[in-house]
Every structure is written in C-alpha cells, then in structure tokens.
PyMOL Python script that loads the backbone (N, CA, C, O; Angstrom):
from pymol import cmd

cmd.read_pdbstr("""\
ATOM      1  N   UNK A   1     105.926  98.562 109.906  1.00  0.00           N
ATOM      2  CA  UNK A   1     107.057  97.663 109.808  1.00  0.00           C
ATOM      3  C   UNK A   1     107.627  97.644 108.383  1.00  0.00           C
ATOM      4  O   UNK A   1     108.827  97.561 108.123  1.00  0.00           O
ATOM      5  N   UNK A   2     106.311  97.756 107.206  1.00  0.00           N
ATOM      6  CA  UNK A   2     107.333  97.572 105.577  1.00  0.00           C
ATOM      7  C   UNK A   2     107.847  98.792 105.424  1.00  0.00           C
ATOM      8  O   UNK A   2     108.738  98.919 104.584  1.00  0.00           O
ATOM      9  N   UNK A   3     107.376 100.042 106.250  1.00  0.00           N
ATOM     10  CA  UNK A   3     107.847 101.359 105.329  1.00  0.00           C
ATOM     11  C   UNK A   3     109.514 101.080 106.005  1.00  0.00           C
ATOM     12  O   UNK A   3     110.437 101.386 105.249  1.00  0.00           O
ATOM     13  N   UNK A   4     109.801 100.633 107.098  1.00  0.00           N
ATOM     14  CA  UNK A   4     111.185 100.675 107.674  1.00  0.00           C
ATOM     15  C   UNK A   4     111.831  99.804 106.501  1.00  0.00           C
ATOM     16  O   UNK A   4     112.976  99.975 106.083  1.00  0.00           O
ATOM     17  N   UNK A   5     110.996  98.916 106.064  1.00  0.00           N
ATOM     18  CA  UNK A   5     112.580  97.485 104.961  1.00  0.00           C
ATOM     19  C   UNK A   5     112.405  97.939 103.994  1.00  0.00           C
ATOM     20  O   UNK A   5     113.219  97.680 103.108  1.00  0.00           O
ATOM     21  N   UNK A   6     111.322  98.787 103.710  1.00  0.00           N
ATOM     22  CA  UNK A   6     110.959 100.072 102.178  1.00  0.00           C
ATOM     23  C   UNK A   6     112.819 100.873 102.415  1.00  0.00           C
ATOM     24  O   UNK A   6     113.745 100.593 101.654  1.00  0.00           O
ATOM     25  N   UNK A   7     112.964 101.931 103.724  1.00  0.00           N
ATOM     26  CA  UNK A   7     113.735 102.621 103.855  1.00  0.00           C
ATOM     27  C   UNK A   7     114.937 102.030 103.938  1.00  0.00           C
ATOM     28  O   UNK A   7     115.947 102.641 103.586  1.00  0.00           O
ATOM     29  N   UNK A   8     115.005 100.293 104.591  1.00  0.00           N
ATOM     30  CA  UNK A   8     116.266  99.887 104.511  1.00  0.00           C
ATOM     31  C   UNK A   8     117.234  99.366 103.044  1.00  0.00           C
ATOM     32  O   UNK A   8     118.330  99.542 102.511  1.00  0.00           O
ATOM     33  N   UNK A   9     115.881  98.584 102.868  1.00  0.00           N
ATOM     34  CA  UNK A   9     116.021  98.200 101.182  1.00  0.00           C
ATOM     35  C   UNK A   9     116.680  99.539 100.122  1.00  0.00           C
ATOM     36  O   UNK A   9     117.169  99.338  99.011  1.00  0.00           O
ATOM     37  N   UNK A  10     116.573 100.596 100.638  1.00  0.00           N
ATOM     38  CA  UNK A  10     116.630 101.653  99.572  1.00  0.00           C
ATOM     39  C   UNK A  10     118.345 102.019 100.180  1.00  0.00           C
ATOM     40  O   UNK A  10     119.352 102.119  99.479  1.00  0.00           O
ATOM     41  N   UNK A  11     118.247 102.161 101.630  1.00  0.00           N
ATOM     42  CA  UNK A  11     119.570 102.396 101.933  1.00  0.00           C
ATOM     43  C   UNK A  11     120.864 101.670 101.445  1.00  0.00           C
ATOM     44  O   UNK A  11     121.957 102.091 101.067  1.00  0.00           O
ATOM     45  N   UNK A  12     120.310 100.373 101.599  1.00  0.00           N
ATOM     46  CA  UNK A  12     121.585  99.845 101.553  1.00  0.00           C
ATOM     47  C   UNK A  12     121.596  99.334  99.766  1.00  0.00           C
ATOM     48  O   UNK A  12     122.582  98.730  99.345  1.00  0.00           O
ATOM     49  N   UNK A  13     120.767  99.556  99.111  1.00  0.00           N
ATOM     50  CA  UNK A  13     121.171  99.713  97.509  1.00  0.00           C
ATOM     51  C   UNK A  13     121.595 100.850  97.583  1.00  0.00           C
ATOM     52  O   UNK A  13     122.822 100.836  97.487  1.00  0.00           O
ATOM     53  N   UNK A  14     121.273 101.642  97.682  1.00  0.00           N
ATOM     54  CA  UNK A  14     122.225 103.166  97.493  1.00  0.00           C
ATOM     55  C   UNK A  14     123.407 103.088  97.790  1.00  0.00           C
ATOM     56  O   UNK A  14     124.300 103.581  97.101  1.00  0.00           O
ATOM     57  N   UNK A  15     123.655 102.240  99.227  1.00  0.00           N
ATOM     58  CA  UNK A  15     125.433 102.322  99.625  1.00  0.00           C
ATOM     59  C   UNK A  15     125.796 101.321  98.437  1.00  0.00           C
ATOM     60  O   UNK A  15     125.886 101.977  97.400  1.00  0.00           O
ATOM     61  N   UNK A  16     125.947 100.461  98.301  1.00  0.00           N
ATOM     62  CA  UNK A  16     126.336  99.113  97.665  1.00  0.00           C
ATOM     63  C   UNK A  16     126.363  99.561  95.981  1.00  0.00           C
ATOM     64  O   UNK A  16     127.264  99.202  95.224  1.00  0.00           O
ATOM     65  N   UNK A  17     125.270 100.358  95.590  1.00  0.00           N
ATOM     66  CA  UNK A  17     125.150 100.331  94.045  1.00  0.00           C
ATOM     67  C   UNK A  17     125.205 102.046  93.663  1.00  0.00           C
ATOM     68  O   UNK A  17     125.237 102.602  92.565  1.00  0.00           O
ATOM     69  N   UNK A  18     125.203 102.335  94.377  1.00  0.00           N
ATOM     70  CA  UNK A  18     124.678 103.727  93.859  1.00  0.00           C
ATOM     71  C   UNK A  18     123.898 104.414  92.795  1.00  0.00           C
ATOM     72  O   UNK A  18     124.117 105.423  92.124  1.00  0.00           O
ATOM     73  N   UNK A  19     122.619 103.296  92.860  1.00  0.00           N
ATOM     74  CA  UNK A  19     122.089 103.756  91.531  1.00  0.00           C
ATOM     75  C   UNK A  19     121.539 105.164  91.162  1.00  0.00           C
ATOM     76  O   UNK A  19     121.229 106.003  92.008  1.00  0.00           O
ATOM     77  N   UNK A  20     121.428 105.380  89.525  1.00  0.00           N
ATOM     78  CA  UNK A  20     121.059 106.648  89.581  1.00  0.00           C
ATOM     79  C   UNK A  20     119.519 106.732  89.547  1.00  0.00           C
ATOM     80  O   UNK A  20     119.101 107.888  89.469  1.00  0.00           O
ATOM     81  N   UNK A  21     118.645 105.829  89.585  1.00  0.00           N
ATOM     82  CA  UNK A  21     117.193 105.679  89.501  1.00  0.00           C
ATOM     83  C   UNK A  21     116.810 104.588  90.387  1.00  0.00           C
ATOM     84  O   UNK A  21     117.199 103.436  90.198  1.00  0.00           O
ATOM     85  N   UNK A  22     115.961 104.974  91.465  1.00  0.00           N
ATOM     86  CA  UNK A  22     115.985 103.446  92.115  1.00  0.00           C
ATOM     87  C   UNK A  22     114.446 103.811  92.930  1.00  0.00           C
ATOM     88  O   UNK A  22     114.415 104.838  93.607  1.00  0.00           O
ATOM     89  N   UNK A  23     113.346 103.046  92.849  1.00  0.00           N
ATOM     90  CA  UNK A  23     112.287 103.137  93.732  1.00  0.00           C
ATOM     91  C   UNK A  23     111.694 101.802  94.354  1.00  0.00           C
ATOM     92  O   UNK A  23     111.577 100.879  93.548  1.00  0.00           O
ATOM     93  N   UNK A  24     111.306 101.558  95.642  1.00  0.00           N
ATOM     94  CA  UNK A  24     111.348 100.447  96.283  1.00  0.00           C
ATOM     95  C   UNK A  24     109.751 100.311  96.403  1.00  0.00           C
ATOM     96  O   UNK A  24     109.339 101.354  96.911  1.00  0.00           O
ATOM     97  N   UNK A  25     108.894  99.595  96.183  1.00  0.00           N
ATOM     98  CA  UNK A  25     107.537  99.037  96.357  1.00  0.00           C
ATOM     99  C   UNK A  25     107.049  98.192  97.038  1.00  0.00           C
ATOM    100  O   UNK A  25     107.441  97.043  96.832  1.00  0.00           O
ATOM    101  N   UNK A  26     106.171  98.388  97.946  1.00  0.00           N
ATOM    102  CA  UNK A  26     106.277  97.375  98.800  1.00  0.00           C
ATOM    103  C   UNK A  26     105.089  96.881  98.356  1.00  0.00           C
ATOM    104  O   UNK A  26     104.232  97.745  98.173  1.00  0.00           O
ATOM    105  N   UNK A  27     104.648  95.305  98.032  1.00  0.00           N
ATOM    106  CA  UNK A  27     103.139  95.180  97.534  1.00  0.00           C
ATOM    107  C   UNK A  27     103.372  94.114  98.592  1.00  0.00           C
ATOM    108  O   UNK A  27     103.887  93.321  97.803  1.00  0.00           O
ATOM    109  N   UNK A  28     103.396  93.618  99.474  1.00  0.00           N
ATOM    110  CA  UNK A  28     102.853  92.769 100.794  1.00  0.00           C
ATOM    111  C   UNK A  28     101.772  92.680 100.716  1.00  0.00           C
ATOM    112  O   UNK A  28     101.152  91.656 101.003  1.00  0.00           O
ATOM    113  N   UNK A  29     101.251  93.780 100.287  1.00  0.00           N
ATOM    114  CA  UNK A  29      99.127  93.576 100.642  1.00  0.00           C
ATOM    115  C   UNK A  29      99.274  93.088  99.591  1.00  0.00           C
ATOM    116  O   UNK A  29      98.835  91.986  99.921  1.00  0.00           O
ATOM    117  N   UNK A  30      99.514  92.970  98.622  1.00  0.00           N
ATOM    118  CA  UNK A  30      98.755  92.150  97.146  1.00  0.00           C
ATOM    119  C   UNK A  30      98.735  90.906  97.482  1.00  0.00           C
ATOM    120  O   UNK A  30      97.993  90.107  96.911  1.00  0.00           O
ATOM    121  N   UNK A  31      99.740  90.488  98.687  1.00  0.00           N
ATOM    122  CA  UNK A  31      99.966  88.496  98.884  1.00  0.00           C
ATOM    123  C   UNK A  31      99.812  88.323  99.979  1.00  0.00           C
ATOM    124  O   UNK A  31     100.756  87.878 100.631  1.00  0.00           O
ATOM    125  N   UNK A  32      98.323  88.661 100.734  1.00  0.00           N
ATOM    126  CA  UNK A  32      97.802  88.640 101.922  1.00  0.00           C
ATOM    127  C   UNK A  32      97.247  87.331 102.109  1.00  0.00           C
ATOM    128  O   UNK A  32      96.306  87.125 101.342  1.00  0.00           O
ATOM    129  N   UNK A  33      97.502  86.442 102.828  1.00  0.00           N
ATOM    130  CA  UNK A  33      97.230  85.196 102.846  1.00  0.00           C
ATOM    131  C   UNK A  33      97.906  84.191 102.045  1.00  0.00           C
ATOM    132  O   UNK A  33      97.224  83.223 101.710  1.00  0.00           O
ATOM    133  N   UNK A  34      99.492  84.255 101.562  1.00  0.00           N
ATOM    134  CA  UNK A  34     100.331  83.809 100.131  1.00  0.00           C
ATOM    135  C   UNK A  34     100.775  83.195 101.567  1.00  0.00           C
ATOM    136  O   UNK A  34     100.875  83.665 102.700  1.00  0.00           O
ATOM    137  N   UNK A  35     101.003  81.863 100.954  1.00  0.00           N
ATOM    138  CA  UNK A  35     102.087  81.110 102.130  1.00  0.00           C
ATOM    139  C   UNK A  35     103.294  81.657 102.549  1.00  0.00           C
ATOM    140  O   UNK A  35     103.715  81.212 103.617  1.00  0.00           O
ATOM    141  N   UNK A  36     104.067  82.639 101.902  1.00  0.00           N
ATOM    142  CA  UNK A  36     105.333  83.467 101.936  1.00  0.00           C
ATOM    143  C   UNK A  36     104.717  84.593 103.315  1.00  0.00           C
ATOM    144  O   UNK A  36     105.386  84.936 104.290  1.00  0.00           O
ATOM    145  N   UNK A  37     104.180  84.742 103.202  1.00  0.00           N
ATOM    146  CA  UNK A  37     102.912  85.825 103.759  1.00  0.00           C
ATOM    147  C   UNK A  37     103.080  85.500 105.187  1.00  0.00           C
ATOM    148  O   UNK A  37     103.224  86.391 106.024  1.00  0.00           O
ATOM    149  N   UNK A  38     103.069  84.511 105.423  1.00  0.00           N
ATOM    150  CA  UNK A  38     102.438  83.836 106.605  1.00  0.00           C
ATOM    151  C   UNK A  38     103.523  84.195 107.915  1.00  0.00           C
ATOM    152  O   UNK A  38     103.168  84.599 109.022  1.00  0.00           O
ATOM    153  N   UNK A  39     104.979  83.925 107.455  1.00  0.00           N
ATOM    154  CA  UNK A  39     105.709  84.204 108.097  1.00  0.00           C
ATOM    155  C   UNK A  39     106.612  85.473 108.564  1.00  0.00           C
ATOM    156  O   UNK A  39     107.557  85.383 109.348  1.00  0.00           O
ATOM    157  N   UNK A  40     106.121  86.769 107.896  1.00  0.00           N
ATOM    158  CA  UNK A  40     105.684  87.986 108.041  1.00  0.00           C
ATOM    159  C   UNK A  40     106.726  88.781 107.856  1.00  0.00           C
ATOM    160  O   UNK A  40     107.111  89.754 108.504  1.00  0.00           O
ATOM    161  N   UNK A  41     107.409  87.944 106.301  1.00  0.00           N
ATOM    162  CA  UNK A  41     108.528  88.826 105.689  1.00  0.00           C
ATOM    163  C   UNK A  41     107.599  89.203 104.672  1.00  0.00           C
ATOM    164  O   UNK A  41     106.418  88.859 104.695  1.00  0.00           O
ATOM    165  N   UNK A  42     108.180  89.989 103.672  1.00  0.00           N
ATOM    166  CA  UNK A  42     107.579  90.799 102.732  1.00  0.00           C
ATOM    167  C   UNK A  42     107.602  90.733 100.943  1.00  0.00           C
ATOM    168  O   UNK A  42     108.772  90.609 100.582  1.00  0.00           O
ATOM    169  N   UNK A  43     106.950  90.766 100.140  1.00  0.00           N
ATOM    170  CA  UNK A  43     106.732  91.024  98.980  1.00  0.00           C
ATOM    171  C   UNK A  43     107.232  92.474  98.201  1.00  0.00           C
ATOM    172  O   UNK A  43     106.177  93.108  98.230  1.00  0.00           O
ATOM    173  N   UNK A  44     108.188  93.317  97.554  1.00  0.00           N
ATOM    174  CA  UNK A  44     108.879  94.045  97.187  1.00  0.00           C
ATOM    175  C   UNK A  44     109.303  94.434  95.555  1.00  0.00           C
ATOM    176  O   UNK A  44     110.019  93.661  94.919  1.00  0.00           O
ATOM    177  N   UNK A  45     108.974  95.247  95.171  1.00  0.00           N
ATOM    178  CA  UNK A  45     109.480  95.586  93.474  1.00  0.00           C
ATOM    179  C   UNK A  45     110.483  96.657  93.797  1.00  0.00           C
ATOM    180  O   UNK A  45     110.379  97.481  94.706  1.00  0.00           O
ATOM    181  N   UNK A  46     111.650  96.517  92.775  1.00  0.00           N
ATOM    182  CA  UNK A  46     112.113  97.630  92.935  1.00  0.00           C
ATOM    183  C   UNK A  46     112.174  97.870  91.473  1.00  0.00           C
ATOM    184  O   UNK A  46     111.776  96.954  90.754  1.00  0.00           O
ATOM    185  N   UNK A  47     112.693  99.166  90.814  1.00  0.00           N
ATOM    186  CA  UNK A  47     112.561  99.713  90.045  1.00  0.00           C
ATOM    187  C   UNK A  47     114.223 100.244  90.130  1.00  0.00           C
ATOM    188  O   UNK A  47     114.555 101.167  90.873  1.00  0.00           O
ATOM    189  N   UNK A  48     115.034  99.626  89.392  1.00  0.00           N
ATOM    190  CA  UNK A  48     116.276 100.560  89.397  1.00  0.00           C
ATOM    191  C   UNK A  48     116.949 100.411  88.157  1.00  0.00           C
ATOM    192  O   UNK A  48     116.852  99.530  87.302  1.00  0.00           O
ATOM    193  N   UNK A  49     117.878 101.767  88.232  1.00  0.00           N
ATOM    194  CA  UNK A  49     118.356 102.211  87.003  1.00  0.00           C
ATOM    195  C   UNK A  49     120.117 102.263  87.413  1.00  0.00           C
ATOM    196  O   UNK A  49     120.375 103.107  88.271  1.00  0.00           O
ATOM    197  N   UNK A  50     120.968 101.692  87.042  1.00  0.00           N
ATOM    198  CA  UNK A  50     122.537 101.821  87.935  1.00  0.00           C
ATOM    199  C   UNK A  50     123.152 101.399  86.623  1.00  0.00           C
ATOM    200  O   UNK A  50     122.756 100.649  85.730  1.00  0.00           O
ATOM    201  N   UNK A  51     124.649 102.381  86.849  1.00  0.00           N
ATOM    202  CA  UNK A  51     125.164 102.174  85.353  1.00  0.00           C
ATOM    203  C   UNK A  51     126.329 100.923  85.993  1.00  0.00           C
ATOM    204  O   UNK A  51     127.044 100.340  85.178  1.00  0.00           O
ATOM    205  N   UNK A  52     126.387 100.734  86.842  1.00  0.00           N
ATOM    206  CA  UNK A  52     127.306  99.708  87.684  1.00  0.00           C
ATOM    207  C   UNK A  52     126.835  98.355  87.149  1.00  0.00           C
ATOM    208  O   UNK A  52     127.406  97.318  87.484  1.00  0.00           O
ATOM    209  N   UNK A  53     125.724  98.369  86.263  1.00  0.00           N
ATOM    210  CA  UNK A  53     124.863  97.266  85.672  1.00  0.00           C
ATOM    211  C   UNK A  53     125.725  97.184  84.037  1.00  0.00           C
ATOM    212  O   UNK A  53     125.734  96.171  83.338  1.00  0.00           O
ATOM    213  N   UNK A  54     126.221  98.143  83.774  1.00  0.00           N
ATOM    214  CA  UNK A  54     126.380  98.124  82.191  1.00  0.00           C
ATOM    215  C   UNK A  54     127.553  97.062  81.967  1.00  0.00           C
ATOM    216  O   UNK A  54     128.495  96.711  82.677  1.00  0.00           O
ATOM    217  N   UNK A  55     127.016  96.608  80.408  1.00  0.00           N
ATOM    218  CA  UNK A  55     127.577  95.516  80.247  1.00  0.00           C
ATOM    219  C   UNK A  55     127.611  93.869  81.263  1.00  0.00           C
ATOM    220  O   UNK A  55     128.411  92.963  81.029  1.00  0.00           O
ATOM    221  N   UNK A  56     127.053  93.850  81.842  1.00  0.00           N
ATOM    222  CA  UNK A  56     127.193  92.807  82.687  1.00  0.00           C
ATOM    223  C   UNK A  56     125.536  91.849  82.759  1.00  0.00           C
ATOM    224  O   UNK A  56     124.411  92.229  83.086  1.00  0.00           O
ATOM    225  N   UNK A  57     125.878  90.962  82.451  1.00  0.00           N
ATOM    226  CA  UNK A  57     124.762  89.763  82.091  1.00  0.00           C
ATOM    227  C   UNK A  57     123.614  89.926  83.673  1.00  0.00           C
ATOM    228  O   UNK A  57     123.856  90.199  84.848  1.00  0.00           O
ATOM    229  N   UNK A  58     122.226  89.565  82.840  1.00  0.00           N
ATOM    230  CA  UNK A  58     121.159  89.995  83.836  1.00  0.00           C
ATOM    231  C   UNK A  58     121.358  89.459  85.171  1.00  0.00           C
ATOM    232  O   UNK A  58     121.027  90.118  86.157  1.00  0.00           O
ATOM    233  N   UNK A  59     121.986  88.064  85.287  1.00  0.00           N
ATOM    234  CA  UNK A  59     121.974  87.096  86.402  1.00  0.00           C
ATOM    235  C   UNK A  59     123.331  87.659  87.113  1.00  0.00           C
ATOM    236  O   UNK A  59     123.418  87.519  88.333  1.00  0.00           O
ATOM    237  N   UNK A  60     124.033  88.077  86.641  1.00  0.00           N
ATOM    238  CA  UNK A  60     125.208  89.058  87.191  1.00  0.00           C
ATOM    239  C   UNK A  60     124.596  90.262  88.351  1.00  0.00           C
ATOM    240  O   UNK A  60     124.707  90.507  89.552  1.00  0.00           O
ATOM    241  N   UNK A  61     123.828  90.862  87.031  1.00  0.00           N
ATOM    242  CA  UNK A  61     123.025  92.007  88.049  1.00  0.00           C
ATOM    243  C   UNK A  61     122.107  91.904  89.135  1.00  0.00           C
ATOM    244  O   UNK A  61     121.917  92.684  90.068  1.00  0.00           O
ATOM    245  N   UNK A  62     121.471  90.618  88.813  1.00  0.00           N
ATOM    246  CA  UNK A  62     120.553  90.510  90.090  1.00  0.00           C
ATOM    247  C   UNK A  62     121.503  90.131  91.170  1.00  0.00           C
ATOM    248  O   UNK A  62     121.463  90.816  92.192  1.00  0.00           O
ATOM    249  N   UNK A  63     122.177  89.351  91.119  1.00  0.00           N
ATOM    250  CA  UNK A  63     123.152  88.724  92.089  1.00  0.00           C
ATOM    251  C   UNK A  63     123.809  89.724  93.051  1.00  0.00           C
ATOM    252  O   UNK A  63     124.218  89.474  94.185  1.00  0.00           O
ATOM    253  N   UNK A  64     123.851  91.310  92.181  1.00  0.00           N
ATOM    254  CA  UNK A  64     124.224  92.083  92.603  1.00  0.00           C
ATOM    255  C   UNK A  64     123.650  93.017  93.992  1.00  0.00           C
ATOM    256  O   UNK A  64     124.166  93.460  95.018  1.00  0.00           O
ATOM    257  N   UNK A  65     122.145  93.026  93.307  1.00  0.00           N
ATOM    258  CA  UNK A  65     121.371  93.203  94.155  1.00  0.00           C
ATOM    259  C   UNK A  65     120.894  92.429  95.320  1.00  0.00           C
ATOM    260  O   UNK A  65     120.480  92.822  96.411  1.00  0.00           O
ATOM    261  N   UNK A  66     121.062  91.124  94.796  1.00  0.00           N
ATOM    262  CA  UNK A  66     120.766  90.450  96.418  1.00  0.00           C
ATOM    263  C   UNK A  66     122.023  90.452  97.300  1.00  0.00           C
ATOM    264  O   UNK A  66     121.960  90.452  98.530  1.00  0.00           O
ATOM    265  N   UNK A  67     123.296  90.452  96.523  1.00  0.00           N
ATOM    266  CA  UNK A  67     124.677  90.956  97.132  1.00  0.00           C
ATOM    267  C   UNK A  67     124.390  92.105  98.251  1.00  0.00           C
ATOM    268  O   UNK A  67     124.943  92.124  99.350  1.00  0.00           O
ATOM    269  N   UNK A  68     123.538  92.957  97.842  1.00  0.00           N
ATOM    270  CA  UNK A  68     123.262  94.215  98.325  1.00  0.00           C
ATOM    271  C   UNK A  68     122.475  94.193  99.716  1.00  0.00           C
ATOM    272  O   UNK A  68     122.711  94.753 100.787  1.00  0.00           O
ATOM    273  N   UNK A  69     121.482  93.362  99.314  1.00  0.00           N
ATOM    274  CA  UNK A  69     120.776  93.413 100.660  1.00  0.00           C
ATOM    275  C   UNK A  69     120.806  92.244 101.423  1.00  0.00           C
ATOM    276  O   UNK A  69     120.063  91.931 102.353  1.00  0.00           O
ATOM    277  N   UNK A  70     121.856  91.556 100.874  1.00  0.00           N
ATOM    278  CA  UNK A  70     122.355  90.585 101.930  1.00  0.00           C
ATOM    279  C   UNK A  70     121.083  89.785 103.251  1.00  0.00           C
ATOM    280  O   UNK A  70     119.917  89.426 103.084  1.00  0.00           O
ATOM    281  N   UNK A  71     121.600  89.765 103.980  1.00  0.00           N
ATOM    282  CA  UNK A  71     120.262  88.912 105.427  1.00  0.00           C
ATOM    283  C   UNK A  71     118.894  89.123 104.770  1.00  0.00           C
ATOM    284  O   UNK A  71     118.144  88.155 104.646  1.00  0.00           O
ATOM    285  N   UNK A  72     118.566  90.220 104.384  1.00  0.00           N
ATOM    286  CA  UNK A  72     117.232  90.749 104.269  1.00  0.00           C
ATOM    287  C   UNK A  72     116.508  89.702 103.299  1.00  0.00           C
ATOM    288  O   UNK A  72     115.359  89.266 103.370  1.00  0.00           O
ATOM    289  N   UNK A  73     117.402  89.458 102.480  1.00  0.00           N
ATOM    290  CA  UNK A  73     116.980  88.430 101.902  1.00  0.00           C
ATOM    291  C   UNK A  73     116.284  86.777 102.508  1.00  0.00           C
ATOM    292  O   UNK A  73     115.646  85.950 101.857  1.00  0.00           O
ATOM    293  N   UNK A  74     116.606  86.745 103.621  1.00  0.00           N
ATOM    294  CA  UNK A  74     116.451  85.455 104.205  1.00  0.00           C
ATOM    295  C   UNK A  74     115.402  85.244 105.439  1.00  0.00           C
ATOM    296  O   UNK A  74     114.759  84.238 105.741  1.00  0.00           O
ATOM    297  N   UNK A  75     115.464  86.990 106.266  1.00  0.00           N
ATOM    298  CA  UNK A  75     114.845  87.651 106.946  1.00  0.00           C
ATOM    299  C   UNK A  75     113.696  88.509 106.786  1.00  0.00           C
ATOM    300  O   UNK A  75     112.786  88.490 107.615  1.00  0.00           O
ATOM    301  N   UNK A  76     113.681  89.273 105.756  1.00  0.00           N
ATOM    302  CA  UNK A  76     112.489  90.097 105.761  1.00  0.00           C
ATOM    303  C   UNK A  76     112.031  89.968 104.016  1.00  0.00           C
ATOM    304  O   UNK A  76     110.842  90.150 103.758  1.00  0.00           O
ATOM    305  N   UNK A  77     112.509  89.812 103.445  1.00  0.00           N
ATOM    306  CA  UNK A  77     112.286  89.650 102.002  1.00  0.00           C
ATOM    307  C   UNK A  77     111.623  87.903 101.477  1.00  0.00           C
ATOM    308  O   UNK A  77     112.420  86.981 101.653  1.00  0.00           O
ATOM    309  N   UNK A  78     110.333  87.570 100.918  1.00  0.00           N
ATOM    310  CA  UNK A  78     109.892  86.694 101.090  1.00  0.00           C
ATOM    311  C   UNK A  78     110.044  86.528  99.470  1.00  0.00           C
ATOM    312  O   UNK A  78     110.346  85.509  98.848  1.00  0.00           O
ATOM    313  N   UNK A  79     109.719  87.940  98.935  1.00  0.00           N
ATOM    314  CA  UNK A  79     109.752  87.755  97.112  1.00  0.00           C
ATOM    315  C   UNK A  79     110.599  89.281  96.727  1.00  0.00           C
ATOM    316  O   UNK A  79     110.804  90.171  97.553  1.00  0.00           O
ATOM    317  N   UNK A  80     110.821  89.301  95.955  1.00  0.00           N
ATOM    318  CA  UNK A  80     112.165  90.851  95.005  1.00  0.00           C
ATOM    319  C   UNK A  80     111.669  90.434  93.737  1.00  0.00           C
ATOM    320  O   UNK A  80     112.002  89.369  93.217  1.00  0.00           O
ATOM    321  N   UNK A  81     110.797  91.337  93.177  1.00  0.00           N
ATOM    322  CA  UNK A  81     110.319  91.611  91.863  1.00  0.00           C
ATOM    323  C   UNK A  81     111.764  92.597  91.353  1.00  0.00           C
ATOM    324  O   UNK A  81     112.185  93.356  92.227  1.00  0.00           O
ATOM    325  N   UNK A  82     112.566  92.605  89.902  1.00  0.00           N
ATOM    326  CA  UNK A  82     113.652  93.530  90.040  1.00  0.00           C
ATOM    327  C   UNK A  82     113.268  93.728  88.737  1.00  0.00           C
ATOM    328  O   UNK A  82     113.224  92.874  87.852  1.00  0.00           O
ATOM    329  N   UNK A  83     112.863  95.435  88.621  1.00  0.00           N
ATOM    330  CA  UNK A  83     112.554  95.940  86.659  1.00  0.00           C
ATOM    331  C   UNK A  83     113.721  96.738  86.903  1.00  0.00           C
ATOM    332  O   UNK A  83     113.944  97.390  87.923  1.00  0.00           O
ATOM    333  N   UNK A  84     114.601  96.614  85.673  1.00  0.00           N
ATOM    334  CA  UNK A  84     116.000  97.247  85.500  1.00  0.00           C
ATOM    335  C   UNK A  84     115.467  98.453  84.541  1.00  0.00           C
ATOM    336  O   UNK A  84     114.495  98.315  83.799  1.00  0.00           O
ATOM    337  N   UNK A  85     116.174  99.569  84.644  1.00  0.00           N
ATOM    338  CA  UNK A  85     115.824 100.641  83.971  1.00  0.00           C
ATOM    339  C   UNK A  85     117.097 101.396  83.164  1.00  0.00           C
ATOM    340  O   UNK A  85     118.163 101.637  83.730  1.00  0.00           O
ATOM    341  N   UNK A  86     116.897 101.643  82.126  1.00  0.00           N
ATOM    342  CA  UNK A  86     117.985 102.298  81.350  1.00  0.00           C
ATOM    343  C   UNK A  86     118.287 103.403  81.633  1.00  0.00           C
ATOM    344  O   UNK A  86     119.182 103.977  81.013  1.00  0.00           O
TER     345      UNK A  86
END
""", "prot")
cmd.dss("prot")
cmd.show_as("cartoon", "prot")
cmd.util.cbc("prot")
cmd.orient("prot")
C-alpha cells in the first residue's frame, strides 16, 4: 500500500513542481504504534531539490508542496518530513 503513495507522492510532485532532485521515503515503520499510525495513513520524507523554490520564503515552499499533493494530505499522509536541496 506505501510503495503506491511512495509512487503517487512522487508523481504528482513531478507534475506540479518539476523538480530537478526529488526522492520520496517512506518511514511508516519507524511510527508503528504512533497515534497518527493508527489510522493507517503514513509517515513520509521527501528529499527535493526544485528551482521553482528559488527566491521564495521556506513557508512559501512548503505550501507549495502540500499545494502539490493536495487530498493526500488529509487522506494518506499522517506526517511530510520536507529536506530542501540546493
């Protein structure tokens, strides 16, 4: 079930941002029994690098990204760890 919101998560940043560095992590097992846990959305890092980021304040950029994955956020996404990359 995570490798599919691994593959969706990645899709739909790619449409939306087109970043040029982007890797999706799924650590769900690290928060096995986390009250977030329970309801059997998921725990997630991503790792991205997008020049669609430049110049634009951090809370801008994240906004961007949850812009991005939209529902998933509410639905399958329980936590979004986000390391920005140059």
């Amino acid at each position: 079930m995570n490798e599919q919101r691994v593959e969706r998560i990645r899709a739909l940043l790619e449409a939306a941002l087109a970043p040029e560095r982007l890797e999706v992590i799924d650590e769900s097992h690290l928060h096995v029994g986390h009250a977030g846990a329970r309801d059997g959305r998921g725990h997630f890092r991503i790792r991205i690098g997008c020049s669609r980021f430049s110049g634009k304040p951090r809370l801008v950029r994240h906004r961007m990204v949850y812009a991005a994955l939209g529902d998933m956020m509410e639905t399958d996404i329980h936590a979004l760890a986000i390391e920005e990359e140059s």
